[in-house]
N, C-alpha and C positions, 0 to 999 in steps of 0.2 A: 787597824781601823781603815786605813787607803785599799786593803785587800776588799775589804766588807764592800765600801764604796763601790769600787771598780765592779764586785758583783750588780748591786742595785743596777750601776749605770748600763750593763753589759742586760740584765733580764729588761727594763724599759726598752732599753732600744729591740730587741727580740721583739715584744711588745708591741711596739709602736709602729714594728716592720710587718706583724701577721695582720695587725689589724688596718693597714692600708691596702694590704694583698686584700685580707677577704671583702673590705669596702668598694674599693677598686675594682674588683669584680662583677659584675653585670651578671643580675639573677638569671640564670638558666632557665629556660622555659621549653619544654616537649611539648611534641604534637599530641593532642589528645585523642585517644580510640574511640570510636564509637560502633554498638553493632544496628543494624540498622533490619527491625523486621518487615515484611511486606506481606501484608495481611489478602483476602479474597473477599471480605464482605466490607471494608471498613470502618470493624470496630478494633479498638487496640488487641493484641493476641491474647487470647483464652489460654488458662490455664495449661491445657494441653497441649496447646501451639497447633491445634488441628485446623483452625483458619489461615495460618502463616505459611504462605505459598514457597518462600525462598527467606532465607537470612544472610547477612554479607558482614562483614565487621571493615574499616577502613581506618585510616590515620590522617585525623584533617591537618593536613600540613599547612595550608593556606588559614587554617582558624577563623573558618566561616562560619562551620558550624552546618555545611552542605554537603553531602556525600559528590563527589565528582570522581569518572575512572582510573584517573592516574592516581587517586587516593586506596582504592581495591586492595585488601591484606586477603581476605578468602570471602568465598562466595561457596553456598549449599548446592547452586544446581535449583532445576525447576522444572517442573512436568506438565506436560501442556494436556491438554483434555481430550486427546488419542493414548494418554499415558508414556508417551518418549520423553527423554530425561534429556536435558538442556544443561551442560555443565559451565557454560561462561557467557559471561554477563558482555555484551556487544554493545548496547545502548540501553540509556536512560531520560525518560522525559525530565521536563522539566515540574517538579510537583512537590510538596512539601518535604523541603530536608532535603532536596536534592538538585544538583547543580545539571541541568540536561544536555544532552548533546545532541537530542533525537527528540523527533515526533513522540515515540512508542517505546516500549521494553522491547527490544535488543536480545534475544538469547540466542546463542551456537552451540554447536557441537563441537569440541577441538576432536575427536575423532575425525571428523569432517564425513562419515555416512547420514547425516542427515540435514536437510537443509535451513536455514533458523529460523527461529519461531519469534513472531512479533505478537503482540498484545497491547491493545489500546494505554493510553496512560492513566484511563480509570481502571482498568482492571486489577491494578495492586494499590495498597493506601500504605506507605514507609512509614513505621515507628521507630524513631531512634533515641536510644541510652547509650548513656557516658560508660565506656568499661574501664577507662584510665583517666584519670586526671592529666593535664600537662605541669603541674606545678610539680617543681623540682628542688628541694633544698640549696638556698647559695650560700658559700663558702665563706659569709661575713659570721657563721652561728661555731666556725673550727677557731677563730679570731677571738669570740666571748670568750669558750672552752680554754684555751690557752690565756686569755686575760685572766680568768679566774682563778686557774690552779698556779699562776705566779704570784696574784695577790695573797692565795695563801701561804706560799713559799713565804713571800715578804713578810709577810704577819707573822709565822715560827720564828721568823730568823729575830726581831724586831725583838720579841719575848725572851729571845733565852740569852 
């Protein structure tokens, strides 16, 4: 009987140790992704995406919910109306969804043969979607998980 005991007392305290770890723990929370399209007429992008000038995806670290450059994961590139292709994104005004640094759109060349191409801040309209969520499981639901499968432990033993 003092064997049985010393079990019970030995699985509580387990117990009562997981489940201050996983309470004790501070829910995790990720930067949420977003891509963010840049349309030429204004209207959200068509099906085709044949209005959407340039796409960029970012990580709002700050959880503004504002595209800003130090947030930049990949950027499409953009062609200006001579047809030269503009691979990086130098500046951004300040306009819906997005946190400015500039007057204007901002594009270079990182080849550096050509020189960059500015565009008024009306000339593109940013639509942006959530590609990730930032919510992240916390480690109070491994604490349940092991509450439960000891209460059934204790309940078998309890029965037989």
């Amino acid at each position: 009987m003092n064997h049985s005991l010393h079990r019970v007392r030995a699985t509580l305290a387990m117990l009562t140790a997981a489940a201050a770890l996983g309470l004790a723990a501070a829910p995790a929370q990720a930067a949420p992704i977003y891509l963010l399209d840049a349309t030429t007429n204004g209207a959200p992008p068509d099906p085709g995406l044949s209005n959407v000038a340039f796409s960029l995806t970012y990580e709002d670290s700050n959880m503004d919910m504002l595209f800003s450059l130090s947030e930049l994961l990949a950027f499409t590139g953009v062609y200006d109306s001579a047809g030269q292709y503009y691979d990086s994104l130098l500046g951004l005004p300040t306009v819906s969804g997005t946190l400015g640094n500039s007057p204007d759109w901002l594009f270079g060349d990182s080849g550096g043969m050509l020189a960059n191409y500015s565009a008024s801040a009306a000339s593109f309209t940013p639509f942006t979607t959530a590609l990730q969520s930032g919510a992240v499981p916390e480690p109070a639901g491994l604490a349940l998980v092991l509450a439960g499968l000891a209460a059934l432990r204790l309940s078998r033993r309890r029965r037989a």
